[in-house]
C-alpha positions as protocol buffer text, in pm:
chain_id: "A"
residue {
  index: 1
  type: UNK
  ca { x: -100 y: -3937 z: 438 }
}
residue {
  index: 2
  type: UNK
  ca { x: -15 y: -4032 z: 92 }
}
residue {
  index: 3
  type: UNK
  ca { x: -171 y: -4375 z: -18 }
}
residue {
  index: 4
  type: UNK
  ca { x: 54 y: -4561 z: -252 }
}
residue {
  index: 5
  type: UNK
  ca { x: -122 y: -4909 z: -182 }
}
residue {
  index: 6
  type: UNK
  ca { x: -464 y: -4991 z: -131 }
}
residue {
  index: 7
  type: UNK
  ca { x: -313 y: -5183 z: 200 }
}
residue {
  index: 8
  type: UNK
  ca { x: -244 y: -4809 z: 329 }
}
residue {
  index: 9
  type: UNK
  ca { x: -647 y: -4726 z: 299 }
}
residue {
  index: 10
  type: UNK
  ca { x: -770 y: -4678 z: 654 }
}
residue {
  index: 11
  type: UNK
  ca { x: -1158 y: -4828 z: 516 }
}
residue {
  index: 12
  type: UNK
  ca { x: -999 y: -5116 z: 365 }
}
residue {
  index: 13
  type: UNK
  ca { x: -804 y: -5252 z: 645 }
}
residue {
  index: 14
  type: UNK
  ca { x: -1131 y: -5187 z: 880 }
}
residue {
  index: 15
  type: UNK
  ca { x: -1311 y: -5383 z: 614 }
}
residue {
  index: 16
  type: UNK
  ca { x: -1069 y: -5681 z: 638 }
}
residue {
  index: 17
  type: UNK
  ca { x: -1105 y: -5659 z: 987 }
}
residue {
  index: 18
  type: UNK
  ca { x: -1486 y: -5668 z: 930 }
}
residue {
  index: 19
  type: UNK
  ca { x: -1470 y: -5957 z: 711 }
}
residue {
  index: 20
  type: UNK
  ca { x: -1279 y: -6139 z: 981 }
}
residue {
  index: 21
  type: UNK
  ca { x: -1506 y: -6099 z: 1227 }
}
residue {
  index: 22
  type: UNK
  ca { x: -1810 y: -6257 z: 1031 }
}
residue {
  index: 23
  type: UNK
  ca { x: -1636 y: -6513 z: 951 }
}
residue {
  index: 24
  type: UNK
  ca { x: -1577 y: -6601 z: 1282 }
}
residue {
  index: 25
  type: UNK
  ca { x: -1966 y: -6507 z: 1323 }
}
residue {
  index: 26
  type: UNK
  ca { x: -2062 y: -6775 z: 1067 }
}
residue {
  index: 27
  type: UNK
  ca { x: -1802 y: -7084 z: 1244 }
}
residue {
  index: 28
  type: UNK
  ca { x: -2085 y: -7055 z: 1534 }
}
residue {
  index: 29
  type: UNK
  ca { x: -2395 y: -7265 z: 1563 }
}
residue {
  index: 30
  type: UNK
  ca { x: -2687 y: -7247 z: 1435 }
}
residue {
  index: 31
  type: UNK
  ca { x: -2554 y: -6999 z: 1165 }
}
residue {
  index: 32
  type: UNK
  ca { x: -2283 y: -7239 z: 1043 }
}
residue {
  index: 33
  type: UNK
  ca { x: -2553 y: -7494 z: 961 }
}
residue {
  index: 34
  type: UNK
  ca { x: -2726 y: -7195 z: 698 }
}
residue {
  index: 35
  type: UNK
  ca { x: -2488 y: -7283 z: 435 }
}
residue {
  index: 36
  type: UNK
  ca { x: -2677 y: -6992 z: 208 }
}
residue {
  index: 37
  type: UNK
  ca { x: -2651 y: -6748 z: 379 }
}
residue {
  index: 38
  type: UNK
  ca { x: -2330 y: -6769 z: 593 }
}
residue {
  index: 39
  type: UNK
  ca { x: -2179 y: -6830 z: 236 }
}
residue {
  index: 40
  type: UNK
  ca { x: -2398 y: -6545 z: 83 }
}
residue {
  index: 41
  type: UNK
  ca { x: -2222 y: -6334 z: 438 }
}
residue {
  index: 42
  type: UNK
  ca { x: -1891 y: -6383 z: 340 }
}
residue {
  index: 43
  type: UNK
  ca { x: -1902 y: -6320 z: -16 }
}
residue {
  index: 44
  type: UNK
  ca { x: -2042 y: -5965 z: 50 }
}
residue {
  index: 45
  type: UNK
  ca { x: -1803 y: -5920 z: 349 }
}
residue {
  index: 46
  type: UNK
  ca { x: -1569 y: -5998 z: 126 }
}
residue {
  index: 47
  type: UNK
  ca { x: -1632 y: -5804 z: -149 }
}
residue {
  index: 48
  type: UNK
  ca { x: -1614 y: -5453 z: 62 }
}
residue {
  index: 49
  type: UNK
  ca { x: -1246 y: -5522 z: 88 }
}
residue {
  index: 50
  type: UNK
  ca { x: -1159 y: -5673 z: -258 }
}
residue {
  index: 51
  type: UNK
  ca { x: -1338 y: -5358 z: -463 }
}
residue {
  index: 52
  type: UNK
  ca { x: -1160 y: -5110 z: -222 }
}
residue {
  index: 53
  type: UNK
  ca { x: -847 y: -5286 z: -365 }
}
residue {
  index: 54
  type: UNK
  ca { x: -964 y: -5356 z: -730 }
}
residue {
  index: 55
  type: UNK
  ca { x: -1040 y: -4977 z: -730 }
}
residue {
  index: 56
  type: UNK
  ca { x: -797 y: -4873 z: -613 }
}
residue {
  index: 57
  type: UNK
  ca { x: -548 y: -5067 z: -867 }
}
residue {
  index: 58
  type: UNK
  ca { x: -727 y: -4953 z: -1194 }
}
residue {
  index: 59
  type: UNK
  ca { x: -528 y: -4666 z: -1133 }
}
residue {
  index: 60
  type: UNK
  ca { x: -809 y: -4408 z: -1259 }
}
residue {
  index: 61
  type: UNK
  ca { x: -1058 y: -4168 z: -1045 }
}
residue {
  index: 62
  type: UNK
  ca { x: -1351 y: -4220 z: -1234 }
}
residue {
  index: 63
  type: UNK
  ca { x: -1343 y: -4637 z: -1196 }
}
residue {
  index: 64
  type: UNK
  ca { x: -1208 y: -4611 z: -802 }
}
residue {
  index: 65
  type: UNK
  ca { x: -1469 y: -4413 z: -739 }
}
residue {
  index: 66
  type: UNK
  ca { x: -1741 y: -4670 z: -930 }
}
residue {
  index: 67
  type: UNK
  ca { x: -1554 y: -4976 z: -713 }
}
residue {
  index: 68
  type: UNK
  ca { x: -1624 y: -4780 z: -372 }
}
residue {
  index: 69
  type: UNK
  ca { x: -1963 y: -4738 z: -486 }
}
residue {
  index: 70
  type: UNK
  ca { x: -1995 y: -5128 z: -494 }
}
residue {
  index: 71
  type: UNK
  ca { x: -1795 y: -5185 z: -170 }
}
residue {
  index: 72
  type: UNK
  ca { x: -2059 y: -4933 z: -62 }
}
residue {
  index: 73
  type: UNK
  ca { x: -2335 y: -5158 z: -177 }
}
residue {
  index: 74
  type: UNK
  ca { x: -2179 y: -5471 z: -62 }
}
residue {
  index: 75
  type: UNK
  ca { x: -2139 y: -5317 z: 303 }
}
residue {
  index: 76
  type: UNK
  ca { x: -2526 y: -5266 z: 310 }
}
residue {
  index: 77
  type: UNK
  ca { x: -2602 y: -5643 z: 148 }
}
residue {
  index: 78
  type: UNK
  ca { x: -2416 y: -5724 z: 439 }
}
residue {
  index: 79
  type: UNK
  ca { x: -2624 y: -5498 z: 722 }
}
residue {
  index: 80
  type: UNK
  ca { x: -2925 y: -5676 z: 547 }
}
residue {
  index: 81
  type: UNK
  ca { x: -2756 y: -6035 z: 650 }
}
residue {
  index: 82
  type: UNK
  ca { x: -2699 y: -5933 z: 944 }
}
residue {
  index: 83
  type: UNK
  ca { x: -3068 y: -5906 z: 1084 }
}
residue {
  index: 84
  type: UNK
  ca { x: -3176 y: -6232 z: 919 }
}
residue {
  index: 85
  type: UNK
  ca { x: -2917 y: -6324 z: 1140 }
}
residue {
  index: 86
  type: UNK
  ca { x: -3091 y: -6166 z: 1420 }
}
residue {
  index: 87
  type: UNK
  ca { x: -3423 y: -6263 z: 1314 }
}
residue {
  index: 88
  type: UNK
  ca { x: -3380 y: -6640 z: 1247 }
}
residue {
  index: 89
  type: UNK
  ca { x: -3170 y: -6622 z: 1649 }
}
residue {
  index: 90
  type: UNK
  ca { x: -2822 y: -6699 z: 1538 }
}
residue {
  index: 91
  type: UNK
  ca { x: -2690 y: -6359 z: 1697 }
}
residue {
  index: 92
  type: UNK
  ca { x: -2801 y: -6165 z: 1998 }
}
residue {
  index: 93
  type: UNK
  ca { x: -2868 y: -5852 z: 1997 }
}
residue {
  index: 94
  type: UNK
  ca { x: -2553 y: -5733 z: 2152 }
}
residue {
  index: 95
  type: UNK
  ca { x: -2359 y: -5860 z: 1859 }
}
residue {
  index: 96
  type: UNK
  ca { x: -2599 y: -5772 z: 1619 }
}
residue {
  index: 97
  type: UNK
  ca { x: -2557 y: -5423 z: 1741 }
}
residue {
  index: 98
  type: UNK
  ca { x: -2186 y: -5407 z: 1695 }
}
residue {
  index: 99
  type: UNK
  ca { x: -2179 y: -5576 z: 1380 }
}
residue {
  index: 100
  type: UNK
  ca { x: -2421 y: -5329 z: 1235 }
}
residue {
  index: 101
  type: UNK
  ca { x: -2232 y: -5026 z: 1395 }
}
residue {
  index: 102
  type: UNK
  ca { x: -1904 y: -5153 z: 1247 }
}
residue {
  index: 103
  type: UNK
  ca { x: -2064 y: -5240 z: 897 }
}
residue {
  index: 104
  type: UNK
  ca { x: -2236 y: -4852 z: 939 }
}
residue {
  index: 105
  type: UNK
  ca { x: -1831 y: -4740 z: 1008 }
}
residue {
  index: 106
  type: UNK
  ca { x: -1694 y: -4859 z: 696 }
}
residue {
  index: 107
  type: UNK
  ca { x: -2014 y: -4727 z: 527 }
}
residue {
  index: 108
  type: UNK
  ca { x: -1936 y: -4444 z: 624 }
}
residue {
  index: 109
  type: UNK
  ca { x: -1556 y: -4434 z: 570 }
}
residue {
  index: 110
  type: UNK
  ca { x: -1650 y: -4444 z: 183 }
}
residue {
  index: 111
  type: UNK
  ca { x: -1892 y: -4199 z: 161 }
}
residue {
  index: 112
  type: UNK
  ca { x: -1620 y: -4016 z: 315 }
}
residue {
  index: 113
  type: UNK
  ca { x: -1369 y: -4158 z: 67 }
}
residue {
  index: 114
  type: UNK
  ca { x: -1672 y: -4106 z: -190 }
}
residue {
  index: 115
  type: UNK
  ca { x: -1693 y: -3710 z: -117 }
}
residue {
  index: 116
  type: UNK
  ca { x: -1294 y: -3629 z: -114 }
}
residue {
  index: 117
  type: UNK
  ca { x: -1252 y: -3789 z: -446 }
}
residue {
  index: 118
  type: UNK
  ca { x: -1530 y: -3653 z: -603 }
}
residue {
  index: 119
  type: UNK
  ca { x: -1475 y: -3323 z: -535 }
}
residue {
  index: 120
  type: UNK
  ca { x: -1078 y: -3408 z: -552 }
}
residue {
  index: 121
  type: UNK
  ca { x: -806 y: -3298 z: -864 }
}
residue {
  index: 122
  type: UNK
  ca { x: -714 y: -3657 z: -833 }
}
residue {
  index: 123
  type: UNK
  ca { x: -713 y: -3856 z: -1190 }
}
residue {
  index: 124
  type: UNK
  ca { x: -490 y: -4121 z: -1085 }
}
residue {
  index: 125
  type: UNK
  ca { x: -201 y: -4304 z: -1101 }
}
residue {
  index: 126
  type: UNK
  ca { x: -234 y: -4455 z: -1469 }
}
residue {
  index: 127
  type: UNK
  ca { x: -263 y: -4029 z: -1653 }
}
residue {
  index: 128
  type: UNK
  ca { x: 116 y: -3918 z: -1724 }
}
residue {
  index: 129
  type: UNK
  ca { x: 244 y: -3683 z: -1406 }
}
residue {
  index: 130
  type: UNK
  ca { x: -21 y: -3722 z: -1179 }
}
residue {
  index: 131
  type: UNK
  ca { x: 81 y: -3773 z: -831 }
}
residue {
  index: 132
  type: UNK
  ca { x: -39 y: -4048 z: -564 }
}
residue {
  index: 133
  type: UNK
  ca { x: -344 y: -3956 z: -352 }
}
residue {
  index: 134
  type: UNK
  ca { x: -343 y: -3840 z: -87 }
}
residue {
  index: 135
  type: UNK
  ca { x: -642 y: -3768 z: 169 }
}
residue {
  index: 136
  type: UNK
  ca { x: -619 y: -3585 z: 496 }
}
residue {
  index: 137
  type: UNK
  ca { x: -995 y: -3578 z: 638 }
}
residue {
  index: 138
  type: UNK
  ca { x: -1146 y: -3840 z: 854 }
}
residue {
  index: 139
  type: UNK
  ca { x: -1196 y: -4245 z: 795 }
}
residue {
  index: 140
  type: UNK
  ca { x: -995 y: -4380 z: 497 }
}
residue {
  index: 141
  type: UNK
  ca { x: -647 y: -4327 z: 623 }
}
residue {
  index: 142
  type: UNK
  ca { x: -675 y: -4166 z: 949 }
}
residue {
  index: 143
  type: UNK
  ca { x: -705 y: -4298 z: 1244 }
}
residue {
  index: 144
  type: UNK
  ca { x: -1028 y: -4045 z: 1393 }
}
């Protein structure tokens, strides 16, 4: 699949999806009350998506690959939330478990993402005849 927009990125549509879901997490009691750390939540959910996209529109390998690396960061900041949340009771374990699996997912989506483009011809979009990427293994823009 060729990716002309970040909006076409497999791990960035599963991280808005992500980020949708906690903060729907953090509208439920007692965890709404926590202003800190719902807020501290939905920054980092948040910020998986956004540096997916900001990567992706700087229109060079080397400084998508540094904005995954941060998206990659943020999506463990926000594994890390998510057992306080568990901890201090304002999740069960059952969704505690998914959340974690899902924030694992996209994890893993950009090492994924990560590996291709490392080891990719890729330059980007902004170096004079260089064509769109385009990535054919599993998680960023397939649906395995």
């Amino acid at each position: 699949m060729k990716i002309e927009h970040f909006e076409d990125i497999k791990v960035w549509r599963d991280a808005r999806a992500l980020a949708c879901e906690v903060f729907e997490i953090c509208r439920t009691e007692p965890l709404n009350k926590d202003y800190e750390l719902k807020n501290q939540m939905n920054r980092s959910s948040g910020s998986i998506m956004d540096n997916i996209a900001e990567g992706f529109e700087r229109g060079g390998k080397k400084e998508f690959i540094q904005f995954l690396y941060i998206a990659k960061g943020s999506a463990a900041e926000l594994r890390s939330q998510l057992y306080r949340c568990l901890d201090r009771h304002y999740i069960n374990d059952q969704v505690s478990h998914e959340m974690i699996e899902r924030t694992r997912d996209v994890s893993r989506q950009l090492g994924g993402f990560l590996s291709y483009l490392k080891s990719s011809e890729y330059k980007g979009p902004k170096f004079v005849h260089e064509p769109s990427v385009s990535y054919e293994g599993h998680g960023p823009d397939n649906e395995s």
